[in-house]
N, CA, C and O atoms as a MOPAC input file, in Angstrom:
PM7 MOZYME 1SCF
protein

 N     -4.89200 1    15.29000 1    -3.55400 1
 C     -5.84700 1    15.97900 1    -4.38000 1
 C     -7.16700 1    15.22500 1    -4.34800 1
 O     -8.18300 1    15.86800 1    -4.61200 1
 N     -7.27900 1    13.77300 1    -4.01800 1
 C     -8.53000 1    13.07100 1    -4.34000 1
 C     -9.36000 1    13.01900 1    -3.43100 1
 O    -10.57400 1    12.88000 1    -3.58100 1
 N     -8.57100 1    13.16200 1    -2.06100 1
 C     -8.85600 1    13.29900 1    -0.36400 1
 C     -9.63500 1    15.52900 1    -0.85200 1
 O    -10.69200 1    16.13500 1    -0.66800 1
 N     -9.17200 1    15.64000 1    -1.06500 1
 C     -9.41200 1    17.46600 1    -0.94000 1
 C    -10.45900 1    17.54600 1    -2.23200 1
 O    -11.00400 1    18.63900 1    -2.07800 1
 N    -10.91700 1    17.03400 1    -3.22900 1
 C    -11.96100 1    16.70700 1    -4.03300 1
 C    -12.87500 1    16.20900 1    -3.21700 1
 O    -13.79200 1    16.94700 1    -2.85700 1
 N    -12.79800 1    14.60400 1    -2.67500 1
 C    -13.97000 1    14.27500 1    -2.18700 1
 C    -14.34000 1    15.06500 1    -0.89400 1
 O    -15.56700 1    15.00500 1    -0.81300 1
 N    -13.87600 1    15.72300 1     0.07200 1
 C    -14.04200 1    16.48000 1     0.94700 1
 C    -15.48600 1    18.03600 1     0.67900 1
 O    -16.54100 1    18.36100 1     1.22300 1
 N    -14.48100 1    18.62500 1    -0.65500 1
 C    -14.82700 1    19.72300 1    -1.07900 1
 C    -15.92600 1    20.12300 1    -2.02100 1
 O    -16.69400 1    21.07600 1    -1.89000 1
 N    -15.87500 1    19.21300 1    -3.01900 1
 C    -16.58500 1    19.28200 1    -4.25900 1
 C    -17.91000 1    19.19700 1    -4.42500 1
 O    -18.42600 1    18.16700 1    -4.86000 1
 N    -18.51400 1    20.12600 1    -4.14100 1
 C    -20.22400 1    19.73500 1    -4.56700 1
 C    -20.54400 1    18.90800 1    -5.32000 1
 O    -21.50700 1    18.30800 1    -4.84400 1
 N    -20.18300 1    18.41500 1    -6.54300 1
 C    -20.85400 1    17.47500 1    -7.18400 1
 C    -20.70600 1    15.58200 1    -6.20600 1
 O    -21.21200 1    14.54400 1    -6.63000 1
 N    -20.13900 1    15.68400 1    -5.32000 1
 C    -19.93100 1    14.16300 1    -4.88400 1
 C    -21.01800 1    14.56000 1    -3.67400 1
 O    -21.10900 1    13.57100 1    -2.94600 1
 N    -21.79900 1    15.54300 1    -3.23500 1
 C    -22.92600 1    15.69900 1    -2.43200 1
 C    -24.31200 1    15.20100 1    -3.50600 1
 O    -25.31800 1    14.64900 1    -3.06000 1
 N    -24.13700 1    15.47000 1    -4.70100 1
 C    -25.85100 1    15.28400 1    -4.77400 1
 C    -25.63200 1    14.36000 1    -6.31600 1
 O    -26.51700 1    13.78300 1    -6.94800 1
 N    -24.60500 1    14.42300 1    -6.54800 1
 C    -24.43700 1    13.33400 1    -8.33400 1
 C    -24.16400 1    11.61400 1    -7.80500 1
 O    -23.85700 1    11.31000 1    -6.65200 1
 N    -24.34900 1    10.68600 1    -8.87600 1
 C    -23.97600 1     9.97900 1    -8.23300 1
 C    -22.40800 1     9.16500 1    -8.82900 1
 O    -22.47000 1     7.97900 1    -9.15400 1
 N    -21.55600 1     9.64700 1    -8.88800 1
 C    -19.98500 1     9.67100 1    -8.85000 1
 C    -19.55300 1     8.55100 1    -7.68100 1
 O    -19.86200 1     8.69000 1    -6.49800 1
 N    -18.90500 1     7.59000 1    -8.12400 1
 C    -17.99400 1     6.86800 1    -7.34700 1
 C    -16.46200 1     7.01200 1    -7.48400 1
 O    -15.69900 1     6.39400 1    -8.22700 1
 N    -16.17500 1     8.09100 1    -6.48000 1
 C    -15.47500 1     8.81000 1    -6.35300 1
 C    -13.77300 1     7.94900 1    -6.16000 1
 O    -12.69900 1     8.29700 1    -6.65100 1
 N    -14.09300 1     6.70500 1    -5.23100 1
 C    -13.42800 1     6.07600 1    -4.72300 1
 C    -13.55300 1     5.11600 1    -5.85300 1
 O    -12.44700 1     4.58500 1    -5.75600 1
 N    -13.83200 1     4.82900 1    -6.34000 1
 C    -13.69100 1     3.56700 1    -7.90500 1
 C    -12.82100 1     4.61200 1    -9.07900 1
 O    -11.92100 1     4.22400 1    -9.82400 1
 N    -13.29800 1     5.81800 1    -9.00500 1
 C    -12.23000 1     6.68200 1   -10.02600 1
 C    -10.40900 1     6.73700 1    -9.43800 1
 O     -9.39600 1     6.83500 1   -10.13000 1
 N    -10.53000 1     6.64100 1    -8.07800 1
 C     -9.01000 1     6.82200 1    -7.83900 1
 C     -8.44900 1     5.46800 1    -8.35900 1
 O     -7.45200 1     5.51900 1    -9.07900 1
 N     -9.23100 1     3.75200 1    -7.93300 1
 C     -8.81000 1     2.83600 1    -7.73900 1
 C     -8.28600 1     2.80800 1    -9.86000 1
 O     -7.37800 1     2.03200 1   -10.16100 1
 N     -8.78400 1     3.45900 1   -10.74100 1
 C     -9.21300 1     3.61400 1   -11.68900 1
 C     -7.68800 1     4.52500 1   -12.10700 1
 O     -6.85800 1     4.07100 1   -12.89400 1
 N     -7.57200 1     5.64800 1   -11.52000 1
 C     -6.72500 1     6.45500 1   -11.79100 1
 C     -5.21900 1     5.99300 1   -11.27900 1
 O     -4.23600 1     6.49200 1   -11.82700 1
 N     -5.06900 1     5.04800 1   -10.23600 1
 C     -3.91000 1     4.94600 1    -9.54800 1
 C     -3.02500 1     4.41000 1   -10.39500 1
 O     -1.87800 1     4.84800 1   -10.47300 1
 N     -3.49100 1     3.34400 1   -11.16400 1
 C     -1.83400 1     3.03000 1   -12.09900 1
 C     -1.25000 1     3.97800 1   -13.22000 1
 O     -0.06200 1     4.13500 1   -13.50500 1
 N     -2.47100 1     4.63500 1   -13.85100 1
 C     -2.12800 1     5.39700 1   -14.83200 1
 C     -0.42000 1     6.70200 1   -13.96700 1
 O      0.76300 1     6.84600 1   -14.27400 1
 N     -1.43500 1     7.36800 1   -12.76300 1
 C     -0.79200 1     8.03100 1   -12.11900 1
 C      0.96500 1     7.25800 1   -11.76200 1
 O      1.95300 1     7.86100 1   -12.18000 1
 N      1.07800 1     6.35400 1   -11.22900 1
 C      2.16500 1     5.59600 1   -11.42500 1
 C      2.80300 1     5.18400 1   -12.64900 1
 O      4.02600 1     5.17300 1   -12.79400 1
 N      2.07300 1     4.88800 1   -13.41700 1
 C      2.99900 1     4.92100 1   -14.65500 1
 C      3.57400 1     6.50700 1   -15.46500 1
 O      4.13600 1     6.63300 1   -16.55300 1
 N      3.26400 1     7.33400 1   -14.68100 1
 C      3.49600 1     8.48200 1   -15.31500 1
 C      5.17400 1     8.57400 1   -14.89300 1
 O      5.65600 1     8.37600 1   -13.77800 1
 N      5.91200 1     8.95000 1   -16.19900 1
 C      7.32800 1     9.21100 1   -15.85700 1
 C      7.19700 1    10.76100 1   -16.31800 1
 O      8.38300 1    11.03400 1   -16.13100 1
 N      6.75600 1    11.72300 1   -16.68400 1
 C      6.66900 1    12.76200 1   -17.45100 1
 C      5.83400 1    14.04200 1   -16.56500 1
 O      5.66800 1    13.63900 1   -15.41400 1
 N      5.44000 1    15.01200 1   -16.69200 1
 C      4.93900 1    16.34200 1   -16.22700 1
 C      3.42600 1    15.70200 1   -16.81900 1
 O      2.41500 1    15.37100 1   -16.19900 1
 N      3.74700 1    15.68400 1   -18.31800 1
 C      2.73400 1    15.54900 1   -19.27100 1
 C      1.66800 1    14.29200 1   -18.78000 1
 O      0.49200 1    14.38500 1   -18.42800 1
 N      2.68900 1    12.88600 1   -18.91700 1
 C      1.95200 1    11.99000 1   -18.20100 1
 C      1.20000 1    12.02100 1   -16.63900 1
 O      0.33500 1    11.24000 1   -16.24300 1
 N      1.69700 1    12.95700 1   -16.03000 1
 C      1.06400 1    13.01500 1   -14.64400 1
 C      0.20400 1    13.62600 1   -15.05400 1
 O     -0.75700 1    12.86500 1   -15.16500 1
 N     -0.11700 1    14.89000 1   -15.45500 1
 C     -0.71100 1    15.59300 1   -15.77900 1
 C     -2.09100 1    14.94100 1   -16.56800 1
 O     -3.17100 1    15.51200 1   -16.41600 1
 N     -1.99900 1    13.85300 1   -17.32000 1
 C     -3.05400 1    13.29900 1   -18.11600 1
 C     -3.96700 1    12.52000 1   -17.14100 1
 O     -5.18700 1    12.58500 1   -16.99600 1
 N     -2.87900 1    11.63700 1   -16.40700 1
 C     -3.45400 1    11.06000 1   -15.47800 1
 C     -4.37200 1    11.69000 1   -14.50700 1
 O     -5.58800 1    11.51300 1   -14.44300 1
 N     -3.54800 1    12.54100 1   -13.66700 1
 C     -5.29900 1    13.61100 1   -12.89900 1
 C     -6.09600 1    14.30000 1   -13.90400 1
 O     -7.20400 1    14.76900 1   -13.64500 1
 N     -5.63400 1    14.35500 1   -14.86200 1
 C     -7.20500 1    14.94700 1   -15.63300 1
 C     -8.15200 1    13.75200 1   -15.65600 1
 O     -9.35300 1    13.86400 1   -15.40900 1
 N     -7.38600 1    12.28500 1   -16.05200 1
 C     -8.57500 1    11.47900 1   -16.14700 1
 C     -9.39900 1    11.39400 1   -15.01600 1
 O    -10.61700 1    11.24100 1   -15.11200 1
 N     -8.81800 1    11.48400 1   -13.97800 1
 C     -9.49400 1    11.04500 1   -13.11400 1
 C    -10.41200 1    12.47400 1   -12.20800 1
 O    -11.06900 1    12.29300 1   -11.18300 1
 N    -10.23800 1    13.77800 1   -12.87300 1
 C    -10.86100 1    14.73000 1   -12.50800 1
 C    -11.97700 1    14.83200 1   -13.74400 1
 O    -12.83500 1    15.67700 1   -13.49100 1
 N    -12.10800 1    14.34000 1   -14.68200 1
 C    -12.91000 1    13.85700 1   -15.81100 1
 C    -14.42600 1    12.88300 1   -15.32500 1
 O    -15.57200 1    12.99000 1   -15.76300 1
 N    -13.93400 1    12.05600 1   -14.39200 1
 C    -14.91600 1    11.55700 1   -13.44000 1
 C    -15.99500 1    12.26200 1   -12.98000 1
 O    -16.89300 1    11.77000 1   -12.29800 1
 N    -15.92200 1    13.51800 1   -13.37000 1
 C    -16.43100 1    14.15200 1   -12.17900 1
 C    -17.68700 1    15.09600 1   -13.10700 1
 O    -18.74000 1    15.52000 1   -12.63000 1
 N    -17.29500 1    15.22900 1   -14.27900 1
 C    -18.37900 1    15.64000 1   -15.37800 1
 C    -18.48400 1    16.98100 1   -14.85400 1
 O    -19.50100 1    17.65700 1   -14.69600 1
 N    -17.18000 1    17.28700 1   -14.59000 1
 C    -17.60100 1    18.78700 1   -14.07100 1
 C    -16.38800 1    19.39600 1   -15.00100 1
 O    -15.21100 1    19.04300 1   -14.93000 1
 N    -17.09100 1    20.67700 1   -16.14500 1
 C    -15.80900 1    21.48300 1   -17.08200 1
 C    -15.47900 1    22.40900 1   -16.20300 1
 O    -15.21400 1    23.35700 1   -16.94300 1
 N    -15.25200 1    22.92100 1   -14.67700 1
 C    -15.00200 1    23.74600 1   -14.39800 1
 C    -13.34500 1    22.96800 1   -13.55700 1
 O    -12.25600 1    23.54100 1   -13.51700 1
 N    -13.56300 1    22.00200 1   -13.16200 1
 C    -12.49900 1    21.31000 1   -12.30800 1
 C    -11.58100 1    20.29900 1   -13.21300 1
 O    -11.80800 1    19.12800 1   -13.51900 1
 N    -10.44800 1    21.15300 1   -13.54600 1
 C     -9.66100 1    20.55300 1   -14.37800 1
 C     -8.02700 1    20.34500 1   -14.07000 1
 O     -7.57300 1    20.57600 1   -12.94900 1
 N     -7.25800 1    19.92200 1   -15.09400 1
 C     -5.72000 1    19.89700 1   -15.10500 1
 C     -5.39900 1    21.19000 1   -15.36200 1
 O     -6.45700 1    21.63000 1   -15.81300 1
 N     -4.50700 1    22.20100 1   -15.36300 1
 C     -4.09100 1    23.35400 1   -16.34400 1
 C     -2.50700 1    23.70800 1   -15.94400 1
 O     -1.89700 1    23.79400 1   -14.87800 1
 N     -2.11600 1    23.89000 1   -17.53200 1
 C     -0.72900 1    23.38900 1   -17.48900 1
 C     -0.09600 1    24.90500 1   -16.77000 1
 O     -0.73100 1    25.95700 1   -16.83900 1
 N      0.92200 1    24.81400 1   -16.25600 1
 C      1.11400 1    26.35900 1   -15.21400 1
 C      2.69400 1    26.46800 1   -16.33800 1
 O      3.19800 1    25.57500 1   -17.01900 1
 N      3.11900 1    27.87600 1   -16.16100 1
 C      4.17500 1    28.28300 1   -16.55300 1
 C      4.91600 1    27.97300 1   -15.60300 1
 O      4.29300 1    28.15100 1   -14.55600 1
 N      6.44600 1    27.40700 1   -15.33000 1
 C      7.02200 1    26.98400 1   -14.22900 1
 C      7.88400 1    28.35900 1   -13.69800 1
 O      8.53300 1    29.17100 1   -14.35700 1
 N      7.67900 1    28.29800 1   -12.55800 1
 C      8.46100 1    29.46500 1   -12.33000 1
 C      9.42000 1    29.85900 1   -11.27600 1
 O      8.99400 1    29.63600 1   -10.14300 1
 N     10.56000 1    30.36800 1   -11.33800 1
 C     11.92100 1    29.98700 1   -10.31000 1
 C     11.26100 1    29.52100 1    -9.11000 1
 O     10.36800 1    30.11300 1    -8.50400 1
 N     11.80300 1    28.36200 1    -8.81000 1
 C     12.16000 1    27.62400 1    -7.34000 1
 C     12.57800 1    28.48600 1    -6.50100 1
 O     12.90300 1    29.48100 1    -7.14800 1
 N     12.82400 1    28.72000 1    -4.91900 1
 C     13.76800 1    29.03800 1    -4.22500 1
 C     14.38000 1    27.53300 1    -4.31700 1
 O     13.56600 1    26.61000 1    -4.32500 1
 N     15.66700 1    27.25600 1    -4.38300 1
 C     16.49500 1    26.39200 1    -4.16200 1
 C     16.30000 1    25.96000 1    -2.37700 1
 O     16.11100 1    26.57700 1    -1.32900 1
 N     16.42500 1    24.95200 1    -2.68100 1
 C     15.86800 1    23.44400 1    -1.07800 1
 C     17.16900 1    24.20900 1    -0.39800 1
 O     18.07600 1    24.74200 1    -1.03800 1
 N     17.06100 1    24.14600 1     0.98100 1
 C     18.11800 1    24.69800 1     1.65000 1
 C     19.03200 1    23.61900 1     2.05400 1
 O     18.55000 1    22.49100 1     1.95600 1
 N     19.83100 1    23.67500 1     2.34000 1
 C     21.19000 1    22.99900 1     2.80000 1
 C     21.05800 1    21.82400 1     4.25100 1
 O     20.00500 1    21.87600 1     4.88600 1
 N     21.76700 1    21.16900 1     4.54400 1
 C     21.19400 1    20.25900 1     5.68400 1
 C     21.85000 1    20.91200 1     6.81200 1
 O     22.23400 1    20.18600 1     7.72800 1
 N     22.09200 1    22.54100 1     6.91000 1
 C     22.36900 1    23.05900 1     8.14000 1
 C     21.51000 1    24.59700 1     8.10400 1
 O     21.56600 1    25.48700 1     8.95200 1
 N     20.61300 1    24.56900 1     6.66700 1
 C     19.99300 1    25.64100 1     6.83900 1
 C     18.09500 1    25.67200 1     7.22300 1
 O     17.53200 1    24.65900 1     6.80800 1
 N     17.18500 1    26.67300 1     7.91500 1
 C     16.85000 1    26.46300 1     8.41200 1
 C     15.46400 1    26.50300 1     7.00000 1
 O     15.71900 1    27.02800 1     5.91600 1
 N     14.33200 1    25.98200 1     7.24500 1
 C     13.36500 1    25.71300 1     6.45100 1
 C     12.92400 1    26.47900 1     5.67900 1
 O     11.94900 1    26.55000 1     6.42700 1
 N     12.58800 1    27.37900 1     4.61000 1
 C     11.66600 1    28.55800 1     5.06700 1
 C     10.02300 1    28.28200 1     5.06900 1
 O      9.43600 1    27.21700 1     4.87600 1
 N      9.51700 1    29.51300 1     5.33300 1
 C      7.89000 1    29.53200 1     6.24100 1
 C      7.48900 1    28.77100 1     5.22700 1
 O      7.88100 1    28.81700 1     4.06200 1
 N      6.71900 1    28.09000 1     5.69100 1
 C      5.71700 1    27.59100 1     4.34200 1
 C      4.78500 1    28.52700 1     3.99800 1
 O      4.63800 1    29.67100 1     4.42800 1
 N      4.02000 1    27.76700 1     2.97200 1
 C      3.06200 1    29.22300 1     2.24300 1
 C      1.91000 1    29.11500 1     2.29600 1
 O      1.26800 1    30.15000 1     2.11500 1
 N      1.24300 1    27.98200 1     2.53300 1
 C      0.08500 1    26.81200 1     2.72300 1
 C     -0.96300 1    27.57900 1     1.96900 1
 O     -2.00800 1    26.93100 1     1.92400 1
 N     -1.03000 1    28.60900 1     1.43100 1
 C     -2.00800 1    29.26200 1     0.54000 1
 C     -1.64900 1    30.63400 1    -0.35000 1
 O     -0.64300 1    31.26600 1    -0.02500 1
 N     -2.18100 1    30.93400 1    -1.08000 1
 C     -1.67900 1    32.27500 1    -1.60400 1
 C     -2.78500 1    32.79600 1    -2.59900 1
 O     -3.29200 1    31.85000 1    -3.20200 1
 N     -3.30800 1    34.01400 1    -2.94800 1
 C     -4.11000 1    34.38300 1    -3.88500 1
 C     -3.54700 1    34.73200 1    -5.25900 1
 O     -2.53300 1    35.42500 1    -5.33800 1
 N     -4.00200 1    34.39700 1    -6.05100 1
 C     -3.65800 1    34.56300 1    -7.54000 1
 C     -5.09700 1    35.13700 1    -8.67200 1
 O     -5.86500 1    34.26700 1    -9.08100 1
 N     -5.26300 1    36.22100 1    -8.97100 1
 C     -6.44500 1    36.69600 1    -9.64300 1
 C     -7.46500 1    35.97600 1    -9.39100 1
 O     -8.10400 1    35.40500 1   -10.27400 1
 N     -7.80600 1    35.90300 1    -7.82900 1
 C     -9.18600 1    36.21900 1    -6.90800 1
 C     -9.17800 1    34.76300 1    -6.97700 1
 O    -10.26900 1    34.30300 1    -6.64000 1
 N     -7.92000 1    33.47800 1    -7.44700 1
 C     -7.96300 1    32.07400 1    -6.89900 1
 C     -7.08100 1    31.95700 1    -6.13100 1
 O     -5.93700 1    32.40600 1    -6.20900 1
 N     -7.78000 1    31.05100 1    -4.95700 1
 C     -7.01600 1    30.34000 1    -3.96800 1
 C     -6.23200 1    29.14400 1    -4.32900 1
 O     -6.75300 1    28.03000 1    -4.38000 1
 N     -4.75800 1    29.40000 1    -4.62700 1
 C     -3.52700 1    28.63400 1    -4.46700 1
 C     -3.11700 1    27.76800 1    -3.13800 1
 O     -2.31000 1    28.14500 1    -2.28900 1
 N     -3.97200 1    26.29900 1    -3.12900 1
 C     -3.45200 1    25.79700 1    -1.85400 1
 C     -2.18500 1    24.94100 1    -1.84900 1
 O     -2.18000 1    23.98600 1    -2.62500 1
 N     -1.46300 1    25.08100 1    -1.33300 1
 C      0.05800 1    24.27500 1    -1.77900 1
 C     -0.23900 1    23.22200 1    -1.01200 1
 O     -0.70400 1    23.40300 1     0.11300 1
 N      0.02300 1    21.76300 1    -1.59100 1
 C     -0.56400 1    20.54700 1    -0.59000 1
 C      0.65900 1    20.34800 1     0.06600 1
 O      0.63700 1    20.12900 1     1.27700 1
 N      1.72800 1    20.38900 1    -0.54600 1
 C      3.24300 1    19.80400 1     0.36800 1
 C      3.18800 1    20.23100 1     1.52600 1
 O      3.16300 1    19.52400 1     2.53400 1
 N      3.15500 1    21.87500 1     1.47700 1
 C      3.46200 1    22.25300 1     2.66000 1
 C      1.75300 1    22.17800 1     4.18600 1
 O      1.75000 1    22.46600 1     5.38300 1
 N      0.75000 1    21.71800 1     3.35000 1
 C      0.03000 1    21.50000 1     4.10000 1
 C      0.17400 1    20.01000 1     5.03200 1
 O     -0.01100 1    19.61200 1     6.18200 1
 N      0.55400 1    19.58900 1     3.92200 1
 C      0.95400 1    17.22300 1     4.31700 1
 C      2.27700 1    17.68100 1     5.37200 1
 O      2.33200 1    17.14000 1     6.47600 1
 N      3.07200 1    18.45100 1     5.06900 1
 C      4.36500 1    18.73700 1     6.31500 1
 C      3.63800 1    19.27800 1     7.48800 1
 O      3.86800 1    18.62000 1     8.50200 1
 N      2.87700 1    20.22000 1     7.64900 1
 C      2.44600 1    20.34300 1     8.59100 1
 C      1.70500 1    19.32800 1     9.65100 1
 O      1.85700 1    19.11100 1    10.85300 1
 N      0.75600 1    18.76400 1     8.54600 1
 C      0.10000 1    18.22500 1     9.32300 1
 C      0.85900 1    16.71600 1    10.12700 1
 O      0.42400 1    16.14600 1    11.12700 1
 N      2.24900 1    16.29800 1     9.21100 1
 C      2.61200 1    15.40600 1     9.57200 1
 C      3.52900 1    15.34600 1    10.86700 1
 O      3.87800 1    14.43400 1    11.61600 1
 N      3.82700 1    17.02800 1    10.79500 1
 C      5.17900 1    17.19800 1    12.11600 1
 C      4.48400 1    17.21200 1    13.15000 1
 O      5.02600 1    17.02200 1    14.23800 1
 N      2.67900 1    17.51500 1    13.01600 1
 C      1.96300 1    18.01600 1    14.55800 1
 C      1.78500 1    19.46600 1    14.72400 1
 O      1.29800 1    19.89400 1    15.77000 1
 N      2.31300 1    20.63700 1    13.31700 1
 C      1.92400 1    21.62000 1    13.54200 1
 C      0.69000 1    22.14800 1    13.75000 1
 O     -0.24700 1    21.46700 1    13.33300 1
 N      0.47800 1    23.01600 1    14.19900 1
 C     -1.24400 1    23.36600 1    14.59000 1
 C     -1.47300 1    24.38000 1    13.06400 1
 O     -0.60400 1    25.16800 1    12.68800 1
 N     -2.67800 1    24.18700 1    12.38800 1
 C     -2.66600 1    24.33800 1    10.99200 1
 C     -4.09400 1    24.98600 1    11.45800 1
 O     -4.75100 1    25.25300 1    10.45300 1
 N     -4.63000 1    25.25000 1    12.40200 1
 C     -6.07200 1    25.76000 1    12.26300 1
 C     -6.11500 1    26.77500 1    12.31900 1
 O     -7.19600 1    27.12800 1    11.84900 1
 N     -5.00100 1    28.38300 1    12.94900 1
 C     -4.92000 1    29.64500 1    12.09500 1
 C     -5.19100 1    30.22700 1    10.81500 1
 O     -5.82100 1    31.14900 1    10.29900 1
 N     -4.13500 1    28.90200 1    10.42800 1
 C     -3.69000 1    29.58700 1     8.71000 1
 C     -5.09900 1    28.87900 1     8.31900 1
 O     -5.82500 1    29.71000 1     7.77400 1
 N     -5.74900 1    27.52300 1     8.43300 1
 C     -7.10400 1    27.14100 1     8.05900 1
 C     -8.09000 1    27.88100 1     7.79900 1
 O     -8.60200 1    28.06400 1     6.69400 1
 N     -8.40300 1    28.35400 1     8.85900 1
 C     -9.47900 1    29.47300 1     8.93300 1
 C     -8.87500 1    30.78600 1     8.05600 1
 O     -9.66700 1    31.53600 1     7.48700 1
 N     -8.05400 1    30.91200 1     8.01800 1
 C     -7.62300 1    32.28900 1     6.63500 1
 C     -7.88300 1    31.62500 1     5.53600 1
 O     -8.45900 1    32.11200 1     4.56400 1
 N     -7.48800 1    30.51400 1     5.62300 1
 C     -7.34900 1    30.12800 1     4.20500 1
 C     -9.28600 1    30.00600 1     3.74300 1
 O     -9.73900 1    30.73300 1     2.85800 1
 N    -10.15600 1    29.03000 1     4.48500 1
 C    -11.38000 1    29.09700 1     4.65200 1
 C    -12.11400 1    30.43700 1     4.15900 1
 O    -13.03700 1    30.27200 1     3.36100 1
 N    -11.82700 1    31.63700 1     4.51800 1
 C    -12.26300 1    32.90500 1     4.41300 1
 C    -11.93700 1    33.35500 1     3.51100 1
 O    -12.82200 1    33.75300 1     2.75400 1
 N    -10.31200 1    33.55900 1     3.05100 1
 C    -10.32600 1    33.99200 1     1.23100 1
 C    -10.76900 1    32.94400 1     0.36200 1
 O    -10.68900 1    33.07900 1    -0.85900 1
 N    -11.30000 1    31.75400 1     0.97700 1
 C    -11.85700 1    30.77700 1    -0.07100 1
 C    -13.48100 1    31.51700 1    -0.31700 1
 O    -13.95100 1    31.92800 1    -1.37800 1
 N    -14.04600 1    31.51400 1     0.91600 1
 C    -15.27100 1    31.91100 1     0.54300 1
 C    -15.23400 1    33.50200 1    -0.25200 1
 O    -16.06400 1    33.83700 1    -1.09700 1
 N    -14.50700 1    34.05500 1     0.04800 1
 C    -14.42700 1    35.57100 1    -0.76500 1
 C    -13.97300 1    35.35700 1    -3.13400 1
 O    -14.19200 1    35.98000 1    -4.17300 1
 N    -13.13100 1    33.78000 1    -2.56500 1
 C    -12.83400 1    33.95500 1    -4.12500 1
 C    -13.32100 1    33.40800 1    -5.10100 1
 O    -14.41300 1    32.88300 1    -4.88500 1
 N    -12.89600 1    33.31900 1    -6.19000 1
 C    -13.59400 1    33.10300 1    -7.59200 1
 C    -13.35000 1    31.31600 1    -7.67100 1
 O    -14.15300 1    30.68800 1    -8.36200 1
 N    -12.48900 1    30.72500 1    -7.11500 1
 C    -12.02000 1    28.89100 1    -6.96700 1
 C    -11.08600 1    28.79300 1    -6.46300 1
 O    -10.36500 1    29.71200 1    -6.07400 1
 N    -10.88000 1    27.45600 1    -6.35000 1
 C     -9.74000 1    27.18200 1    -5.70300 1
 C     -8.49000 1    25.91800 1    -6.58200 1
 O     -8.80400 1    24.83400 1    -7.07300 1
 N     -7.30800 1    26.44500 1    -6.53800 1
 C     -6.22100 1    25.36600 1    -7.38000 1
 C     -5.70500 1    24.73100 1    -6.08300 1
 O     -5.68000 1    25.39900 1    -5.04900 1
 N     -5.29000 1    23.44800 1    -6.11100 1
 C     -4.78600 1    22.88400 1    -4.91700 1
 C     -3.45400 1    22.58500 1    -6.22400 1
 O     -3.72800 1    22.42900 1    -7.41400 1
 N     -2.21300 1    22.56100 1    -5.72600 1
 C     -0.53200 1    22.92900 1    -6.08100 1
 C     -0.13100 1    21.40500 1    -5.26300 1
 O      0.30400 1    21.18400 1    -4.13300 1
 N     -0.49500 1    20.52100 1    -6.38500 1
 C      0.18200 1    19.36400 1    -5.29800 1
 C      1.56200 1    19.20100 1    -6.53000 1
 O      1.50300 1    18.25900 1    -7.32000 1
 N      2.23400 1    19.75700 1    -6.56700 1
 C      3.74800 1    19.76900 1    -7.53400 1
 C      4.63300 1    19.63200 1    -5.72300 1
 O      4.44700 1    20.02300 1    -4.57000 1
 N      5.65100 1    18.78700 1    -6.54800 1
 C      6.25700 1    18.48300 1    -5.13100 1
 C      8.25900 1    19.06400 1    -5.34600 1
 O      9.23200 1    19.00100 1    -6.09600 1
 N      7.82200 1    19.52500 1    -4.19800 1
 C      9.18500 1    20.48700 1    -3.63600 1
 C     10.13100 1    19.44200 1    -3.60600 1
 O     10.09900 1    18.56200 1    -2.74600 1
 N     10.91500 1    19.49600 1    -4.44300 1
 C     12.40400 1    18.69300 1    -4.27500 1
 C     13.22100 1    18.86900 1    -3.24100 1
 O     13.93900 1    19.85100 1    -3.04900 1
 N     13.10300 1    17.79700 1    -2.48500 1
 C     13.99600 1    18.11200 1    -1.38500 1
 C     14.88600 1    17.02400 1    -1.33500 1
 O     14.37500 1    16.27800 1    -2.17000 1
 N     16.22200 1    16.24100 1    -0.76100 1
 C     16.41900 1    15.01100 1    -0.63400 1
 C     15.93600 1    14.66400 1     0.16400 1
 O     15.38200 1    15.22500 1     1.11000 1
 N     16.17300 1    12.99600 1    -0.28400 1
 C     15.21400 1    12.22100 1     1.19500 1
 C     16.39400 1    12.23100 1     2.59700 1
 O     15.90400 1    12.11600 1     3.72000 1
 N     18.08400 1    12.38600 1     2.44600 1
 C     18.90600 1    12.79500 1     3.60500 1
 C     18.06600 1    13.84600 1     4.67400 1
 O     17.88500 1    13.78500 1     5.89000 1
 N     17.53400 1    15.09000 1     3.37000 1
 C     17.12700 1    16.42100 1     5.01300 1
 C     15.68700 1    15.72000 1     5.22700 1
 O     14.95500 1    16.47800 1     5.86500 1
 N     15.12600 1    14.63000 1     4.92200 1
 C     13.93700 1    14.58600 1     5.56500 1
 C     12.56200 1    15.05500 1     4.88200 1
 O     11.47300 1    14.89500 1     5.43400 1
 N     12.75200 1    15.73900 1     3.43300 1
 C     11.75500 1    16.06500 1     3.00000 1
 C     10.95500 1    15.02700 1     2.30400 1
 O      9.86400 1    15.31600 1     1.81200 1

């Protein structure tokens, strides 16, 4: 999320935000978080940095999993984006899997790029898919 902030975010083009002193700032809190709640406090602080009320934490209703598949069943597609009332839903897991196996991600990029510019913001979904560490996730 802090890599896809400083990348994205207009305010780290023209404010003067030390973007990289807020993570060094944010990293233990984030580690000490045992809780939803505590994680959750933790990236707000450190999206608080940013003096921007539009880029925040917001707590989501949780909603059925597909259950992790079996260590003989096969993956399913990832989703690497999705629209939700005119916001772009970027799922980071399945973007960090991609990019880590060597999949080629610059299709779905450029879609994703284009309903970005068409929508109202963007949520990046870094909630992480339970998988065991046996299948590799």
């Amino acid at each position: 999320m802090w890599g896809a902030v400083k990348c994205f975010h207009p305010y780290l083009a023209y404010k003067n935000i030390d973007w990289d002193a807020a993570l060094i700032k944010a990293i233990p809190h984030v580690k000490a978080a045992r809780t939803p709640a505590e994680y959750r406090a933790a990236i707000a602080g450190l999206l608080q940095e940013l003096g921007d009320p539009s880029t925040s934490v917001q707590p989501v209703t949780p909603q059925p999993r597909i259950p992790s598949p079996g260590p003989n069943e096969d993956l399913a597609q990832p989703t690497y984006f999705h629209t939700v009332d005119g916001y772009v839903v970027i799922t980071a897991t399945d973007w960090a899997r991609a990019l880590l196996s060597g999949n080629s991600i610059a299709p779905k990029q450029a879609e994703m790029f284009a309903d970005i510019a068409k929508g109202k913001g963007i949520i990046i979904d870094c909630r992480y898919a339970a998988t065991s560490p046996a299948s590799g996730g």
